[in-house]
C-alpha positions as CSV (number, residue, x, y, z in Angstrom):
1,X,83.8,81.8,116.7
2,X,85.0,79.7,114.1
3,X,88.7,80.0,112.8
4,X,91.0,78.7,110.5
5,X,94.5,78.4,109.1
6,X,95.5,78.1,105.3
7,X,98.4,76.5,104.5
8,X,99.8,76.7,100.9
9,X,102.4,75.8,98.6
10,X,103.3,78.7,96.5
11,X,105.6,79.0,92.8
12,X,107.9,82.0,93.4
13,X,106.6,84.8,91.5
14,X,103.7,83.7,90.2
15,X,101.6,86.2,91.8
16,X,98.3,85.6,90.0
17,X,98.6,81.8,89.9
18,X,99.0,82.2,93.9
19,X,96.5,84.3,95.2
20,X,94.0,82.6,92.9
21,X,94.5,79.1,94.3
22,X,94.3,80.9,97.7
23,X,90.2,82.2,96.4
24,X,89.8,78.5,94.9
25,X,90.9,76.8,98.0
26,X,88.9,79.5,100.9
27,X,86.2,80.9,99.1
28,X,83.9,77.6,99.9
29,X,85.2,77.6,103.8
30,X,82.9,79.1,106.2
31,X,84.8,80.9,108.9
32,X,84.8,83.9,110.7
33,X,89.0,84.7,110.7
34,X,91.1,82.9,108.1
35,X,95.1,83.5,108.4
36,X,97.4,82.6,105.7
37,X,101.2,82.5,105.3
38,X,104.0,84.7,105.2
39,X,104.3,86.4,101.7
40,X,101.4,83.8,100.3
41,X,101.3,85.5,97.3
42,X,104.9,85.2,96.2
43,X,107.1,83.0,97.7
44,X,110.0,83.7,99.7
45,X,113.4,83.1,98.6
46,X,114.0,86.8,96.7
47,X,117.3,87.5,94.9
48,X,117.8,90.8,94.2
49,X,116.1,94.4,95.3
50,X,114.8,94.8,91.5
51,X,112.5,91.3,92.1
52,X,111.3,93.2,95.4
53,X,110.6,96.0,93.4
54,X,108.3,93.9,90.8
55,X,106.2,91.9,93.1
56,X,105.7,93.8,96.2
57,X,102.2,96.1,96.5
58,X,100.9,98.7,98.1
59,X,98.6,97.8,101.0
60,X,95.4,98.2,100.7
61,X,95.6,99.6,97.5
62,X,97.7,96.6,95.6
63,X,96.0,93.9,93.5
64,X,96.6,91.2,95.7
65,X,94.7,93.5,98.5
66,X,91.9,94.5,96.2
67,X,91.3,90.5,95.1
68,X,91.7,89.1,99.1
69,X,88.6,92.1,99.8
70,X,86.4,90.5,97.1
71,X,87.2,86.9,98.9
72,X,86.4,88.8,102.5
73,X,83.4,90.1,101.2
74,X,81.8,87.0,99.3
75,X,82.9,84.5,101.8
76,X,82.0,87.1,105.0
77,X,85.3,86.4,106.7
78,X,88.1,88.3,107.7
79,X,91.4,87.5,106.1
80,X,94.8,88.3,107.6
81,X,97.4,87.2,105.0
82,X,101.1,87.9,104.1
83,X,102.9,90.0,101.3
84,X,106.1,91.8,100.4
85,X,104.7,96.1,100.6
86,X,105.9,98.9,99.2
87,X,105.5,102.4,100.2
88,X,107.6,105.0,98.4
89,X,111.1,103.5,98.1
90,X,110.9,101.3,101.3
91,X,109.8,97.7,101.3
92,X,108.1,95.9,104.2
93,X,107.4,92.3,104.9
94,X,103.9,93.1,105.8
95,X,100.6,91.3,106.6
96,X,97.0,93.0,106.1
97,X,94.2,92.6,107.6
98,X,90.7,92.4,105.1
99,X,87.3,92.1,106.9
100,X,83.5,92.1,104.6
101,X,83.6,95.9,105.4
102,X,86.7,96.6,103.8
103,X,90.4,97.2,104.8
104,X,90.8,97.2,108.6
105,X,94.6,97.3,109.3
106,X,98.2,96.1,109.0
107,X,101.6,95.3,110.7
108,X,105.1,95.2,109.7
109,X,107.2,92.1,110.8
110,X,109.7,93.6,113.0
111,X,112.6,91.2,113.8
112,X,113.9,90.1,110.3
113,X,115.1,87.1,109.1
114,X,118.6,86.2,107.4
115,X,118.1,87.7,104.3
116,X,115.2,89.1,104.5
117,X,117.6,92.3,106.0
118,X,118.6,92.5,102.5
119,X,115.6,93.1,100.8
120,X,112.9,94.9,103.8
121,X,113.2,97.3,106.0
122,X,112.3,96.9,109.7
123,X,109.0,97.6,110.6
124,X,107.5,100.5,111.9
125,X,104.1,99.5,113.3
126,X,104.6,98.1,116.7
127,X,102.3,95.5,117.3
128,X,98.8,97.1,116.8
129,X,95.6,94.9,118.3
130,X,92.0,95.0,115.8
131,X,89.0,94.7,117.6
132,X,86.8,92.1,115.3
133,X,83.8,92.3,117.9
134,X,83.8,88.9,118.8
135,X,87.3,89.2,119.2
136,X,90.6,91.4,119.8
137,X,93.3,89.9,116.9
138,X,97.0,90.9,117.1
139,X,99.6,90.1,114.7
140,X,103.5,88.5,114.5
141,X,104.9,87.4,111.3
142,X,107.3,84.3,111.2
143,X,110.5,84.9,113.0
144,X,108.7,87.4,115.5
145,X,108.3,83.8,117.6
146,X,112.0,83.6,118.9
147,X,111.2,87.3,120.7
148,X,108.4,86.6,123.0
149,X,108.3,90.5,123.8
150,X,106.5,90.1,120.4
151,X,103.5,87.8,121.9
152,X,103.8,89.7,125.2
153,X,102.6,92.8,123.7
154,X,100.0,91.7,121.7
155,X,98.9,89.7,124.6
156,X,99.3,93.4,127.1
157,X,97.5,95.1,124.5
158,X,94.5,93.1,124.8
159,X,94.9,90.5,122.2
160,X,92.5,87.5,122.4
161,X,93.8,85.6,119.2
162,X,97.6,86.0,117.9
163,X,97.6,85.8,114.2
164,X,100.6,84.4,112.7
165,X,101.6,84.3,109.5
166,X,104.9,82.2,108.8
167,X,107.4,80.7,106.2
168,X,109.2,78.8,108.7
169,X,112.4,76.7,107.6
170,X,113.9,76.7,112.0
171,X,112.7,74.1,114.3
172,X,111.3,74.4,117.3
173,X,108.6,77.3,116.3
174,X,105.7,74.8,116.5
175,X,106.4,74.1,120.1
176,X,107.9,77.6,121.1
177,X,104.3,79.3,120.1
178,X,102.3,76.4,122.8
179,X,104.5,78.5,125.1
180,X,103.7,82.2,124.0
181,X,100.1,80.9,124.1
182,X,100.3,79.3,127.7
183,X,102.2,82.2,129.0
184,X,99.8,84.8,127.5
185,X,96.7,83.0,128.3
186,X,96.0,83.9,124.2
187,X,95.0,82.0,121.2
188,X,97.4,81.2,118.5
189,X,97.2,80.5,114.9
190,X,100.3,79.7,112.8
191,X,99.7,79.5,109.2
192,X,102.9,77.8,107.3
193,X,103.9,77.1,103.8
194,X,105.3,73.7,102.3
195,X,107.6,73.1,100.0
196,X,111.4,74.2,98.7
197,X,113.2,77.4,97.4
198,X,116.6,77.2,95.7
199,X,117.0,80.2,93.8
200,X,120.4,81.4,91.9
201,X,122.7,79.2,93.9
202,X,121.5,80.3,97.2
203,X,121.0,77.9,100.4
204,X,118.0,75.3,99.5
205,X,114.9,76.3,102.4
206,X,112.7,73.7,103.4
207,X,109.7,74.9,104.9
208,X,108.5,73.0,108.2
209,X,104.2,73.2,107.1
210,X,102.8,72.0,110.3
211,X,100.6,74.8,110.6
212,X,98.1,74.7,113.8
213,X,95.9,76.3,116.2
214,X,97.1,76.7,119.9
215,X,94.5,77.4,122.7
216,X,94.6,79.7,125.7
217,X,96.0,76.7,127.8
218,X,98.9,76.2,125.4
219,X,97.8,72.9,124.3
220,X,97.7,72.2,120.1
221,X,93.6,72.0,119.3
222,X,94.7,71.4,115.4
223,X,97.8,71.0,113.0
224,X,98.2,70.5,109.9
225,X,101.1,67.8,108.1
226,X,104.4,68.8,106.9
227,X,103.9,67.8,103.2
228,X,100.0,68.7,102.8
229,X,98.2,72.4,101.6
230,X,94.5,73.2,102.9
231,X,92.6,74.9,105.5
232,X,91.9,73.8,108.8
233,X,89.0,75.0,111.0
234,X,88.3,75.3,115.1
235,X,85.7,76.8,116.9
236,X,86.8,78.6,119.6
237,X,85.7,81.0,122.7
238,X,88.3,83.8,122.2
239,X,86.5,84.9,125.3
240,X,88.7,82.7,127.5
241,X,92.1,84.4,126.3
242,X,90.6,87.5,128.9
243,X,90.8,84.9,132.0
244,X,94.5,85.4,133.2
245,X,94.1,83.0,136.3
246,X,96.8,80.6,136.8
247,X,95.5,79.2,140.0
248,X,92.9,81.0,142.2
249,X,95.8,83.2,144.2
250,X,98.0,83.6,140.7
251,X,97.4,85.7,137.4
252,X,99.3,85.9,134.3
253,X,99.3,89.7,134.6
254,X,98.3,90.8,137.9
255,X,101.3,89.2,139.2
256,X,104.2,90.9,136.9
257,X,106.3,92.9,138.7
258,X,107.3,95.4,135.8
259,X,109.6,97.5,138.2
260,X,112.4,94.9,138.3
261,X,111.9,94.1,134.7
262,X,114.4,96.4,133.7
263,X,118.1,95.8,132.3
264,X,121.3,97.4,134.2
C-alpha cells in the first residue's frame, strides 16, 4: 500500500487559492491514502466567531468537500484532510475522509488547542476507525498527540494506520507520535503545515513542518523539512500494525491488565 503525506503552506482565508494548490500539487501523485494538514484549506490563526462563520463548510456537502471528491476520484486515492465544519450553529475543527467512491466518513478533534476553545466546539465523534480494505485508518487531529488515550483507541479499535492531520507550533510532537506508534504497534502519518500567522496583534505561530511517516516499530521511515511544501510517499504493509508481539512471551494487548487501569 502506497501512502503519503502533503505538507502545505496556506494564505489565511484564501480558500480557493488553497485547495487548488492542494489539486495542483496531488492530483499527479499516485497513492492509495494521501493526508493533509489541519484546516489545509484556511489557515489557522482565526480572530473572531464571524471569520469562523465565513470559511467553515459543511462536510460532505461544502465546496472544499465536493472539490477534494473530484481529486479522490481522478487521482483514485483516498484523501483524509483538514477543515473548520459547520453544522447548524456549532463549529468543529473537523477532518473528512474522501475515497473514489465518494464520502466515507469524519472525526472531530477532541482535545482543543489554546484558542481554538474560542472558536470550535469539542468534538463529538469519538475516535471512529474506516475500513479502506487494504487497511483499517483512524484519525487524531494535531493536539490530540499529547493524550495518548487518543492513539490508544484508534489503535483498540483496530486501527492499522493513524492519520494525522496537524498545524503544530509545540515541540516534541514529532518524537512523541514514534512513541504512540511503537506503543500501538500502528502506522502513523503526520501531515504539517509551514509557515507564520500573526493576525490582529495576536501571538506570532510558527509552524514546526516536519511532516513524516512512522512505522509499526516506532522508527521515522520518511520526513519532510521544516521550511519545504510537497508530498512524500512510502510503501508500506499496514498488515504488520495487526502483529502486537513484543517478544515471543509479550503482546502489546494481550498483556494489558485493564482492571487496575482505573483512577481512585
Amino acid at each position: 500500500m502506497r501512502v503519503g503525506i502533503y505538507q502545505n503552506h496556506p494564505a489565511f482565508g484564501e480558500v480557493r487559492a488553497n485547495v487548488e494548490k492542494a489539486v495542483q500539487d496531488l492530483s499527479p501523485v499516485q497513492a492509495d491514502l494521501i493526508v493533509l494538514p489541519e484546516l489545509f484549506n484556511t489557515g489557522y490563526q482565526f480572530v473572531s466567531s464571524k471569520e469562523i462563520a465565513r470559511l467553515a463548510e459543511e462536510i460532505p456537502s461544502g465546496k472544499t468537500c465536493r472539490t477534494m471528491l473530484d481529486l479522490a476520484r481522478s487521482a483514485k486515492t483516498v484523501l483524509v484532510f483538514g477543515l473548520a465544519e459547520k453544522e447548524g450553529e456549532c463549529y468543529f475543527n473537523s477532518a473528512a475522509v474522501m475515497g473514489p467512491d465518494g464520502f466515507i466518513g469524519k472525526y472531530r478533534k477532541t482535545h482543543l488547542f489554546f484558542e481554538e476553545k474560542d472558536y470550535f466546539t469539542a468534538g463529538d465523534t469519538g475516535f471512529p476507525v474506516f475500513d479502506l480494505g487494504p487497511a483499517r485508518i483512524g484519525l487524531m487531529i494535531c493536539f490530540d498527540w499529547w493524550f495518548p488515550e487518543a492513539a490508544r483507541t484508534l489503535a483498540l479499535n483496530g486501527s492499522d494506520i493513524i492519520c494525522h492531520p496537524a498545524n503544530l507550533v509545540l515541540p516534541h510532537c514529532q518524537w512523541a507520535m514514534r512513541t504512540r506508534a511503537l506503543e500501538n504497534g500502528v502506522f502513523a502519518l503526520t501531515a504539517n503545515r509551514i509557515g507564520t500567522e500573526s493576525r490582529h496583534g495576536k501571538k506570532r505561530l510558527t509552524f514546526t513542518g516536519e511532516s513524516q511517516i512512522v512505522d509499526n516499530a516506532g522508527n521515522i521511515r520518511g520526513r519532510l523539512g521544516k521550511t519545504e511544501t510537497g508530498v512524500l510517499l512510502l510503501d508500506i504493509d499496514p498488515s504488520q500494525a495487526r502483529d502486537k508481539a513484543i517478544t515471543k512471551r509479550n503482546d502489546r494487548f494481550a498483556d494489558r491488565r485493564p482492571e487496575f487501569y482505573h483512577v481512585s
